[in-house]
C-alpha atoms as a printed R data frame, in Angstrom:
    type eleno elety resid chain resno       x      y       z
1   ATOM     1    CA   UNK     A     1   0.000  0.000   0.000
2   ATOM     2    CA   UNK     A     2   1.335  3.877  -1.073
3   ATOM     3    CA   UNK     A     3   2.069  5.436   2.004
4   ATOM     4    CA   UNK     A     4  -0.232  8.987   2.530
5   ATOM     5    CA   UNK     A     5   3.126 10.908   2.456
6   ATOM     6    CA   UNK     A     6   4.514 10.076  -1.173
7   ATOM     7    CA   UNK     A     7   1.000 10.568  -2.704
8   ATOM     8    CA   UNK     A     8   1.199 14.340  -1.105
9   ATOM     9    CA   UNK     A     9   4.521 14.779  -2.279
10  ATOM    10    CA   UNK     A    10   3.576 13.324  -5.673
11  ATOM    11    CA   UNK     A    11   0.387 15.646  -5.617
12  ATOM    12    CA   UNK     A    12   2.691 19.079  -5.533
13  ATOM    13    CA   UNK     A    13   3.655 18.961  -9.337
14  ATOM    14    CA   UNK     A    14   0.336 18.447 -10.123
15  ATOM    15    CA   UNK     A    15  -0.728 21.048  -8.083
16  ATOM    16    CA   UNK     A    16   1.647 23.730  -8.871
17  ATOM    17    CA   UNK     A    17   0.658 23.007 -12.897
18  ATOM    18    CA   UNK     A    18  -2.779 23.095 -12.290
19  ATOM    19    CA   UNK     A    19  -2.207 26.344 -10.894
20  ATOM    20    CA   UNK     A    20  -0.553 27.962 -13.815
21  ATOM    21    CA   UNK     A    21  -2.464 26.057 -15.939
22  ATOM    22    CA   UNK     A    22  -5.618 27.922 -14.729
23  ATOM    23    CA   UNK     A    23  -4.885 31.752 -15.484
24  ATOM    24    CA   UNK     A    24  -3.562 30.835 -18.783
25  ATOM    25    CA   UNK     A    25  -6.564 29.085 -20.003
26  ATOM    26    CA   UNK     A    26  -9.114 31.717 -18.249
27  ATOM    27    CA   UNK     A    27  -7.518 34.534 -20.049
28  ATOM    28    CA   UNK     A    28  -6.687 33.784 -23.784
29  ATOM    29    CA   UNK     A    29  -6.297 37.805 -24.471
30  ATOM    30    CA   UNK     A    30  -2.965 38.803 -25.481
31  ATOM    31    CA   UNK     A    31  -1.723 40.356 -22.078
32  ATOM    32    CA   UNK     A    32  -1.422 44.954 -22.034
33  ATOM    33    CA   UNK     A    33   2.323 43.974 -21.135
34  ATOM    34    CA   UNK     A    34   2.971 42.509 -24.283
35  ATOM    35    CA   UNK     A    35   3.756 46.338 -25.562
36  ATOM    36    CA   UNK     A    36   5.533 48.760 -23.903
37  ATOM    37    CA   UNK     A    37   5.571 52.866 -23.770
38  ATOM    38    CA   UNK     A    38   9.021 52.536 -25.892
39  ATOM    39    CA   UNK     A    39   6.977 50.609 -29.028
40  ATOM    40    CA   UNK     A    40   6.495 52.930 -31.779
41  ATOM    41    CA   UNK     A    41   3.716 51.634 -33.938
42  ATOM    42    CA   UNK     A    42   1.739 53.217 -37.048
43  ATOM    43    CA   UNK     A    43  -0.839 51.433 -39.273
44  ATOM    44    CA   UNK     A    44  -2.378 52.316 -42.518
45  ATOM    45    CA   UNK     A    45  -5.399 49.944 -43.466
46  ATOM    46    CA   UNK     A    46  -6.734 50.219 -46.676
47  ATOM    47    CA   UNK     A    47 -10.188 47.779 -47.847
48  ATOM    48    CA   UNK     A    48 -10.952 48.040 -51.289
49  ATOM    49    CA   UNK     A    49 -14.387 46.892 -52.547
50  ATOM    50    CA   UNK     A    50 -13.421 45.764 -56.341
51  ATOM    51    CA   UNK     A    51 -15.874 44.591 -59.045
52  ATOM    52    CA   UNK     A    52 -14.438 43.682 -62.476
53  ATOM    53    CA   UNK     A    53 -15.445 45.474 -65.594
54  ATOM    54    CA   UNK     A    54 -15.960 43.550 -69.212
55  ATOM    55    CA   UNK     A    55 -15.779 45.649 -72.329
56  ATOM    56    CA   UNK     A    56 -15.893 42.978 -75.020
57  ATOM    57    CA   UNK     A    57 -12.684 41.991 -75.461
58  ATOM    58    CA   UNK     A    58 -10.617 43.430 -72.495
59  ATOM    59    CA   UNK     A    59 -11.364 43.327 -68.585
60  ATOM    60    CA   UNK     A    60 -10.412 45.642 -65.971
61  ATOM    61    CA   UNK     A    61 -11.061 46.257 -61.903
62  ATOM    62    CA   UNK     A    62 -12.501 48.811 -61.037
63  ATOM    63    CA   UNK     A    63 -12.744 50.157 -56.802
64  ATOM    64    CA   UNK     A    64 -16.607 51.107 -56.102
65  ATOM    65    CA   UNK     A    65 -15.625 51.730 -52.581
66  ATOM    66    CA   UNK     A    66 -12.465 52.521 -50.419
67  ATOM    67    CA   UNK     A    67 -11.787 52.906 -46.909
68  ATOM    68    CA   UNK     A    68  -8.698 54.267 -45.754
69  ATOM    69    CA   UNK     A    69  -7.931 53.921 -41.634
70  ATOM    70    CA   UNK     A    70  -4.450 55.212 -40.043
71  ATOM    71    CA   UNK     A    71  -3.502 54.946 -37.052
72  ATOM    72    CA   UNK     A    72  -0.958 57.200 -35.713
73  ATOM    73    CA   UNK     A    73   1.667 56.527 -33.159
74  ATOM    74    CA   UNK     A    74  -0.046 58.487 -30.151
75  ATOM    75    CA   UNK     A    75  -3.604 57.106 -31.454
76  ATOM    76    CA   UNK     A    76  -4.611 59.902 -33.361
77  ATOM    77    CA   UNK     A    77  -6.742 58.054 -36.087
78  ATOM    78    CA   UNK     A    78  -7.824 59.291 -39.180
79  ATOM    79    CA   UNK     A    79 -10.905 57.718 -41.684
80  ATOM    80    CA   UNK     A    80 -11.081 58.484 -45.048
81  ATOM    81    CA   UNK     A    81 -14.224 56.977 -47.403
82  ATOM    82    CA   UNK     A    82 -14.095 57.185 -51.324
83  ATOM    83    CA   UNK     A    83 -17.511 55.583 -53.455
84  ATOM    84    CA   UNK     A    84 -17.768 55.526 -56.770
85  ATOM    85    CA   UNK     A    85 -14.568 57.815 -56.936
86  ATOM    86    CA   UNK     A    86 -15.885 60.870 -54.907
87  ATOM    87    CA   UNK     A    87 -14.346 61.040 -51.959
88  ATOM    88    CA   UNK     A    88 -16.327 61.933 -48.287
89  ATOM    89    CA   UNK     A    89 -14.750 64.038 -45.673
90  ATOM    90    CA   UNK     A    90 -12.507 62.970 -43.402
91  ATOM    91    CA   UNK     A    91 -13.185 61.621 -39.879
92  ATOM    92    CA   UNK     A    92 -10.417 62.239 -37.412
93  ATOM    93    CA   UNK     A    93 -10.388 60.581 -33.755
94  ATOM    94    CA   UNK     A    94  -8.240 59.886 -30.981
95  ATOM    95    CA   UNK     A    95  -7.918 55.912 -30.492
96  ATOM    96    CA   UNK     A    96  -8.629 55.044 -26.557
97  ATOM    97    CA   UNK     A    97  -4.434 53.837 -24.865
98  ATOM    98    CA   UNK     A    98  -7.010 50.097 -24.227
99  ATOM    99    CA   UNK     A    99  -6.818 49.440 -27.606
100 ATOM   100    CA   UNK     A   100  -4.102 51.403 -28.959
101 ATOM   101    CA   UNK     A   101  -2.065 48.323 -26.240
102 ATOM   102    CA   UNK     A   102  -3.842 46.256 -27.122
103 ATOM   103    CA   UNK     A   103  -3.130 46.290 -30.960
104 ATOM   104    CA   UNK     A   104   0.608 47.143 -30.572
105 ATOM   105    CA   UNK     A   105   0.628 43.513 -28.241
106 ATOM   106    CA   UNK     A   106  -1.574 41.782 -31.112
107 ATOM   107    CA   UNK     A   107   0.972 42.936 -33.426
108 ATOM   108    CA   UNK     A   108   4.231 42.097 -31.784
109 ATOM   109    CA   UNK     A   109   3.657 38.816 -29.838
110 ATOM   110    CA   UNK     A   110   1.810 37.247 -32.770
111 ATOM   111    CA   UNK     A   111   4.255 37.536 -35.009
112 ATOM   112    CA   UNK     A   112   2.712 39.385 -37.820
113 ATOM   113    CA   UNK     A   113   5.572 41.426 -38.588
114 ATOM   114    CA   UNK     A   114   7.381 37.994 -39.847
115 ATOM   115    CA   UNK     A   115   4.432 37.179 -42.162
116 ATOM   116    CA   UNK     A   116   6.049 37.631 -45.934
117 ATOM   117    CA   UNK     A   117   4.604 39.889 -47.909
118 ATOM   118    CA   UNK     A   118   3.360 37.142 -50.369
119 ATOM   119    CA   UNK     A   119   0.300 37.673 -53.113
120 ATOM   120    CA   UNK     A   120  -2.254 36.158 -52.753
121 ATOM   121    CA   UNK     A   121  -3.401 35.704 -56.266
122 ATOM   122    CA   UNK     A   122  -7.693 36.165 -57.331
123 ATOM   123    CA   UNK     A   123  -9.428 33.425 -58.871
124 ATOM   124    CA   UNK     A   124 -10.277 34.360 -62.635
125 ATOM   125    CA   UNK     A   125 -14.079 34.073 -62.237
126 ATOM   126    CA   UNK     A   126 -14.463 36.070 -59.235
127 ATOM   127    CA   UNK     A   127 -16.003 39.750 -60.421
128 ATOM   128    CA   UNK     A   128 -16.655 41.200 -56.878
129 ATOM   129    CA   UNK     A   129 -14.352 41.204 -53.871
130 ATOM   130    CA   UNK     A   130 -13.064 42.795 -51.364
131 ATOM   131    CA   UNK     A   131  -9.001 43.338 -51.055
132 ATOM   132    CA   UNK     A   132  -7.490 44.653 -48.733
133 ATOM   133    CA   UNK     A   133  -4.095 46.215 -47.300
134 ATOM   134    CA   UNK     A   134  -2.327 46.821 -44.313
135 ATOM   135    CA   UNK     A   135   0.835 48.408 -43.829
136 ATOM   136    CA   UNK     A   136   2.395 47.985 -39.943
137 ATOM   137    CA   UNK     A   137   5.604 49.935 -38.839
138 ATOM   138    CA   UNK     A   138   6.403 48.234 -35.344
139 ATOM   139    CA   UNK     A   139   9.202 50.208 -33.771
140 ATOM   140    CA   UNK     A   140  11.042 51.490 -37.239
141 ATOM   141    CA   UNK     A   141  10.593 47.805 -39.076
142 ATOM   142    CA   UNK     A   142   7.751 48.033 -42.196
143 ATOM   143    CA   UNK     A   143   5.602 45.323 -43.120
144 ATOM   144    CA   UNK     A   144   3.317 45.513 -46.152
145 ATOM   145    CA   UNK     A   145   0.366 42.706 -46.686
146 ATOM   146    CA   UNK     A   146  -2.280 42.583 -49.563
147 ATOM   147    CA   UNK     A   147  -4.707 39.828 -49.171
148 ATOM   148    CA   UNK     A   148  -8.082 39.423 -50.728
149 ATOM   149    CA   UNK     A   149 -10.942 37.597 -49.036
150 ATOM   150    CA   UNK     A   150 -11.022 34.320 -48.582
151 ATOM   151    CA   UNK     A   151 -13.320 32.951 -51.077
152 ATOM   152    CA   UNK     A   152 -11.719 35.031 -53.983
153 ATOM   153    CA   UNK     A   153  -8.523 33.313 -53.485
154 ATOM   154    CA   UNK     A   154  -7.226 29.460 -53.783
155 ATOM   155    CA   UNK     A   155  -4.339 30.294 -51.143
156 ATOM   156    CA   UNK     A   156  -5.304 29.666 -47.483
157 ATOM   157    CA   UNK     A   157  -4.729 33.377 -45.303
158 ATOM   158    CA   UNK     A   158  -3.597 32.876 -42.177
159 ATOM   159    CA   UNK     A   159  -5.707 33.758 -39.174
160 ATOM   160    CA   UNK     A   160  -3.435 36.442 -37.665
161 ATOM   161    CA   UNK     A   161  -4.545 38.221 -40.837
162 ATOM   162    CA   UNK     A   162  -7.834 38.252 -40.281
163 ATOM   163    CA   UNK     A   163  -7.731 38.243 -36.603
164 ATOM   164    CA   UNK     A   164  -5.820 42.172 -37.189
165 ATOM   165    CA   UNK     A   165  -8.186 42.847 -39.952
166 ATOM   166    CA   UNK     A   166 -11.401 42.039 -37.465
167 ATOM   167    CA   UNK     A   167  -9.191 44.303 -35.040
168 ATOM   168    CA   UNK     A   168  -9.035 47.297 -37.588
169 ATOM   169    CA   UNK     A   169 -12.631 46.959 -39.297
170 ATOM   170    CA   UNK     A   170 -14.129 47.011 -34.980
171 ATOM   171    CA   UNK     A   171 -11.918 50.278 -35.135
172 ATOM   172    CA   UNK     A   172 -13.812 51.491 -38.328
173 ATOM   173    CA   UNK     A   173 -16.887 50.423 -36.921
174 ATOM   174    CA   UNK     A   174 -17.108 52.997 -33.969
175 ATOM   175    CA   UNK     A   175 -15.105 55.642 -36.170
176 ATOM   176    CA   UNK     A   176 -18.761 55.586 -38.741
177 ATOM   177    CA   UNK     A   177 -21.343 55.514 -35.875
């Protein structure tokens, strides 16, 4: 028969785990400390709503919308929106230090900077989609993405794409109310 004491000194380990287990599966966020006051980021989203054109013969894309979002280093924001080629006037805000952390930490521990700027190239029968751009400076390094969506391409985009494209298009969201 196990003696009492080696099953309580065996239980310890599991203890100890279960306890850092526990805040790490509670809390799935990327953690505020993740970025600190010295991180310099700037972000210029652009979302293009494209539609292709036929004139006979030849084809071309043509933008009926596009939404322009940047994102300053101190969280000044600006929101531009172009139909049809006329462009509206600009909205500027001020983007709350919350979520200004908490997209500098979605950026940097995810490792978006190190996604290559690849193409992701748009099936030929597709005639309406929406592509889109983002362009991240994290503390003096540039990194440029254009991805359409995901049914206009063959090529799988990863979710850290669209998880920072949800991120940016919640930001738009409460710019346009």
């Amino acid at each position: 028969m196990v003696k009492p004491i080696i099953l309580a000194i065996g239980a310890i380990p599991a203890i100890v785990a279960i306890l850092i287990a526990i805040p790490l599966v509670t809390k799935p966020d990327i953690p505020f400390s993740a970025s600190t006051s010295y991180d310099t980021l700037e972000i210029e989203y652009t979302k293009h709503q494209l539609k292709k054109i036929s004139h006979g013969v030849t084809e071309r894309v043509a933008s009926q919308q596009t939404e322009i979002l940047v994102i300053k280093n101190d969280g000044e924001i600006k929101y531009t929106f172009t139909e049809q080629g006329y462009p509206n006037p600009d909205i500027k805000s001020k983007l709350d230090d919350d979520k200004h952390k908490k997209l500098k930490a979605l950026i940097k521990e995810t490792g978006f900077m190190a996604i290559p700027s690849e193409s992701f190239p748009v099936l030929e029968n597709v005639t309406d989609y929406q592509k889109s751009n983002v362009k991240v400076t994290l503390n003096g390094k540039v990194n440029q993405i254009h991805w359409p969506e995901q049914n206009a391409t063959s090529k799988f985009i990863p979710p850290i794409i669209t998880m920072v494209e949800s991120q940016l298009d919640q930001i738009i969201e409460q710019i346009r109310e």
